[in-house]
N, C-alpha and C positions, 0 to 999 in steps of 0.2 A: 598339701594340694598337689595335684599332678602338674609334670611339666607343661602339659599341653591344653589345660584348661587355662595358664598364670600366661603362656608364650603365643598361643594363637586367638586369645579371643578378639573378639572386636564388639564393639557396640551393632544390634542389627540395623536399624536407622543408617546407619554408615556404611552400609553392606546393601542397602538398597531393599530392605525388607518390611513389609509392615509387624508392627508389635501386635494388634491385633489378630492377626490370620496368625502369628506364631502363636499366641494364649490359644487358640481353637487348636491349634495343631499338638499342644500340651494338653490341654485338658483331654483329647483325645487319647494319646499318649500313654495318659494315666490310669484312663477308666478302668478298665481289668487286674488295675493293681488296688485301687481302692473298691474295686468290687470285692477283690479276696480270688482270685483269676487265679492273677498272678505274682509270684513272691513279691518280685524284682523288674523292673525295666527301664533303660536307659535311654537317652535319644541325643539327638546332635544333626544340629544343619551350618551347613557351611555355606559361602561364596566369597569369589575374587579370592581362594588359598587364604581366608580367614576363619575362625569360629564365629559365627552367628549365637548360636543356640546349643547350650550341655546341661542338660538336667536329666536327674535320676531320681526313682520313685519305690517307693519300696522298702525293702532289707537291705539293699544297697546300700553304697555311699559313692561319691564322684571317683573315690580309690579304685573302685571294684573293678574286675576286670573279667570276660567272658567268652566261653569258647562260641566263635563266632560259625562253625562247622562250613556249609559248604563256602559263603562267601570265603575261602581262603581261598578257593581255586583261583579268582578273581587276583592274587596278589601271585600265586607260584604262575600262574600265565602270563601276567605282567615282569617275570624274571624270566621267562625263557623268549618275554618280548626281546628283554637284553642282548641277548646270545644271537637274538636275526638283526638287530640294531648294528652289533659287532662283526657281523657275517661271520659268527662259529656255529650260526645252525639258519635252515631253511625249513619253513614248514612243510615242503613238496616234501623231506628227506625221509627215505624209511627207518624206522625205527632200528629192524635188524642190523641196518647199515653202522648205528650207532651204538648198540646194544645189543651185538651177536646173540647171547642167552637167550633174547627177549625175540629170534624168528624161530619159531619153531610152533605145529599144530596150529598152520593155518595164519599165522600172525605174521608169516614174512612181507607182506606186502602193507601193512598198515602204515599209515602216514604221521607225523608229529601233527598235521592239523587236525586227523581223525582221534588222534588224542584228545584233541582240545578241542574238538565241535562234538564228540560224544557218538563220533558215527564207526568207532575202531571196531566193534561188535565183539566186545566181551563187555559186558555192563554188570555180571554179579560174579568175576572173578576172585576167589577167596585169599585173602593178606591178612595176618595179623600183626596191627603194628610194629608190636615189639621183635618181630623177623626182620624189621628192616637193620636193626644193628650189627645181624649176623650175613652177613656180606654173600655166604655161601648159598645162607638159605633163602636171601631173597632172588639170587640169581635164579634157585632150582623152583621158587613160586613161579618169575615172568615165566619162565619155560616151562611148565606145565599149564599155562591158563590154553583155551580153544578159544576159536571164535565162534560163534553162534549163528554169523551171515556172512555173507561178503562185503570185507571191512569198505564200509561209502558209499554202503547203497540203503540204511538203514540208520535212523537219528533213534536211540536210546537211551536216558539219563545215564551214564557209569557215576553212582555215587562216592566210587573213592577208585575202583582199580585205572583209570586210566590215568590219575593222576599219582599215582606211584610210579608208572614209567615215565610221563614228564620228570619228576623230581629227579629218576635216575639217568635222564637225558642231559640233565641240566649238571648233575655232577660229571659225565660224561665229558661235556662242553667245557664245562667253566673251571673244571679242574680244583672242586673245594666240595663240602658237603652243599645241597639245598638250603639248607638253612642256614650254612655260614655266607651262602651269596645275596641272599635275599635281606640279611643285614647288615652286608656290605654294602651292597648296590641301592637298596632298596629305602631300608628303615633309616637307617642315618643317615643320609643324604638328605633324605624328607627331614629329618630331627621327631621322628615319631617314634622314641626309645620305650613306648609302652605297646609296640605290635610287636606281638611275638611269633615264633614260629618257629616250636622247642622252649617252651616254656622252661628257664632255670626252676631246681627245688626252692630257692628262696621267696619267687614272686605263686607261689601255690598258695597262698593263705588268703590273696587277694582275690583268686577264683571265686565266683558264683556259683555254687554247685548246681547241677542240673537238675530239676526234678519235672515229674508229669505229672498234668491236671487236666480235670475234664474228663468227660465223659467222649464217646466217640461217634461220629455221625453214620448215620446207619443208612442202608443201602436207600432208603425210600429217600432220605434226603436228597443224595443226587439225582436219582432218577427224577425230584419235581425240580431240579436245576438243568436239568437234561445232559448230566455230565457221567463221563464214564466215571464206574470206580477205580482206585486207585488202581495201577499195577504195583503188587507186593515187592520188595528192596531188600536190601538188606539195612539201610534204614528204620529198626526197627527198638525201641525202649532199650533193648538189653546194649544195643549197640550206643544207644544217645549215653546211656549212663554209664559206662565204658571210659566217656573222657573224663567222669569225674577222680580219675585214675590220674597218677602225679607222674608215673611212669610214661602212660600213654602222651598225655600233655608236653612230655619231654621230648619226644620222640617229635612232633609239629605233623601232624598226620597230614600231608600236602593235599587230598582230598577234604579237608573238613577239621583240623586241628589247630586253626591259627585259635591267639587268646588275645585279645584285646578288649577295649572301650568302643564304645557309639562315637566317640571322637577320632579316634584313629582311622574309622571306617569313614567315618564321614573327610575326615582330610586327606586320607591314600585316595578316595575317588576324586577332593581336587587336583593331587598331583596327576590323577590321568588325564582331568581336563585339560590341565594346564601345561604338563611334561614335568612338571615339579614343581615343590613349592620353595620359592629361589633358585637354586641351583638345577638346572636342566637334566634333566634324566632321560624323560624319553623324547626324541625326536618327535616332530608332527608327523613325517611321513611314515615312522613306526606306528604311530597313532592311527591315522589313517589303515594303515596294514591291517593294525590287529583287530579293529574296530567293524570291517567290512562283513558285512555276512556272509557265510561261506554253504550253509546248510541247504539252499537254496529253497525248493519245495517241500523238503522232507517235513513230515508233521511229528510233532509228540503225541506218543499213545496216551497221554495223562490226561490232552485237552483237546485233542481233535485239531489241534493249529499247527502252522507254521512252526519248527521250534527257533527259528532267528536267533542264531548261533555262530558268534563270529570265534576269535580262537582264545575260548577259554572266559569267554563273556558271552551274557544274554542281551542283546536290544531288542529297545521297548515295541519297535512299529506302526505302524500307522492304525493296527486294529486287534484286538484282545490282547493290549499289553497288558489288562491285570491277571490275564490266565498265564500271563508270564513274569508275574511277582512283580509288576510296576502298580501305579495306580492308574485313574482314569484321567488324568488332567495335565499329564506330564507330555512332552513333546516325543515323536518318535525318533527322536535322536537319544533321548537317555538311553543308558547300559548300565550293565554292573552284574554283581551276583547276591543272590538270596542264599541261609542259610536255614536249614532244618529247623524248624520250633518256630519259625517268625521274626531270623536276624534276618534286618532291610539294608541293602547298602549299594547304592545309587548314585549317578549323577547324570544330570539334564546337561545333553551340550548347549540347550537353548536359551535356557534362563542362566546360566551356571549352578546353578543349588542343586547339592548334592546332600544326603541323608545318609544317616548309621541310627539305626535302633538295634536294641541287645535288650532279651531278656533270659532268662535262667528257669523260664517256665512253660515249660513244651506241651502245648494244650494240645490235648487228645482229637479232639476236634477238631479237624483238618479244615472245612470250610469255615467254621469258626476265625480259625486263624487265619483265614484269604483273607474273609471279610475284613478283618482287622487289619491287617498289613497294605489291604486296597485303600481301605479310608486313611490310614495315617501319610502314605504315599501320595496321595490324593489331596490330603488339606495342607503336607511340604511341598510340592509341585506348585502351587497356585502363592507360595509368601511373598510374593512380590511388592513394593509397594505398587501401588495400581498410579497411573500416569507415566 
């Protein structure tokens, strides 16, 4: 059994949960894996920094471990929270300032929070993981990406390039690899020795491999939802399948390569409720900081909304938090980050309950899998016991 299934659970009754609303929010859970959906998927609800709820459905087993993609951003923005905690970095600070290589074509003026609110304007700038080992040649990538706008005046997803210059800021700063700080600072503090970031070759057998299913929803469907289509990414199959690479998983793609459980996700988002779970990590008024939204009216092209965009997190809002990967019943205080395929990883500053779901099955169907990740956020949101 894992350390964190035997060291954090608790009874949910004692957590202030009804058993009830949790069976509905499992059988939910499930449904697409005992349809034949999907392989595998995992779930986990936490409060008060305990486990609640860990079950897995599927191919899985509670061992299983899974690359959770973008939710990692969520955990490398909460290590460069560290660095303004410590006063070795300010979000005002330009990048070039820190990372000479990284001003050049238009990118001297970019800010570390334009990194982390998505507004730097290079969003499909080209990295191949395995460049990041070679020191030289990741210098000579930052310095040939452009920008595409004037970086802050424009909210566009960056699905992984602006989070390679955070990670190389963060080594900058803290004087260690990204990954060696984030489980320094990070993972062991919390005692959550199964969130990775740089997966060892040892712990690859426990991976979930990635596969796609489903069919894909076809223009006429959003148009009767009255939603734009997609804008094209470089989030695309060849790239999801990618990390089922032992290499790549090594490497901790700080855009989208963490590996972990639905429990880790679910207990990293109490330590940001809480600043940690025991031992104090992040200040309240770094809480505060990172938490504020920064984006202010800028919309996302993907949903015609607000993108509510604080640094390196999404919050929920008072209105179309499910066009922003929340559910509908959640308070506009939760945040967190969603990851590619339908990983959920949340938490409510209101009620405290915070969520991790993982599955290993990237349904092609993109409203499909809203729909699914609304209602399951949606019947965690509401496990209260009621009085």
């Amino acid at each position: 059994m894992r350390n964190v299934d035997d060291h954090w659970r608790a009874d949910p009754a004692e957590l202030g949960l009804d058993p009830l609303k949790i069976q509905k929010l499992l059988d939910r859970a499930r449904r697409e894996v005992d349809a034949g959906l999907l392989p595998s998927a995992q779930i986990a609800v936490a409060r008060h920094g305990r486990l609640a709820v860990f079950e897995t459905f599927g191919e899985a087993g509670s061992e299983s471990l899974f690359v959770v993609f973008s939710a990692t951003k969520a955990i490398v923005a909460a290590a460069a929270w560290l660095l303004i905690q410590d006063g070795l970095l300010h979000e005002s600070e330009r990048v070039s300032e820190i990372v000479p290589e990284f001003g050049a074509n238009g990118k001297e003026a970019v800010t570390v929070e334009q990194l982390l609110t998505h507004t730097a304007g290079f969003p499909a700038a080209p990295f191949h993981p395995l460049e990041w080992a070679d020191v030289g040649q990741r210098m000579k990538r930052l310095a040939s990406w452009r920008t595409d706008w004037e970086p802050g005046s424009r909210f566009m997803y960056h699905p992984t390039s602006s989070m390679w210059v955070v990670a190389e800021v963060i080594e900058r700063r803290a004087l260690m690899s990204f990954q060696q700080f984030v489980r320094e600072r990070i993972v062991e503090p919390l005692n959550l020795p199964d969130l990775y970031l740089g997966l060892p070759h040892a712990q690859f057998p426990r991976v979930q491999a990635s596969v796609h299913v489903g069919e894909e929803a076809t223009e006429a469907d959003f148009r009767a939802l009255g939603l734009p289509l997609p804008v094209p990414n470089e989030v695309t199959e060849e790239a999801i399948s990618s990390f089922n690479n032992a290499e790549i998983l090594a490497i901790g793609v700080p855009g989208g390569g963490g590996v972990m459980g639905a429990a880790e996700l679910a207990l990293f988002h109490q330590g940001l409720l809480h600043g940690g779970l025991g031992e104090k990590i992040w200040q309240e008024a770094t809480l505060t900081r990172a938490r504020a939204v920064r984006t202010g009216g800028l919309t996302d092209p993907t949903t015609g909304q607000e993108a509510n965009r604080a640094l390196g997190i999404v919050v929920a809002g008072a209105q179309h938090a499910n066009l922003r990967g929340f559910g509908n019943t959640g308070s506009p205080r939760t945040f967190g980050h969603n990851g590619a395929g339908g990983q959920l990883a949340w938490v409510d500053r209101h009620t405290g309950i915070s969520l991790g779901y993982c599955t290993n099955g990237h349904d092609r169907h993109v409203l499909r899998r809203g729909r699914r990740g609304t209602a399951i956020s949606s019947l965690a949101a509401v496990c209260l016991q009621d009085g």
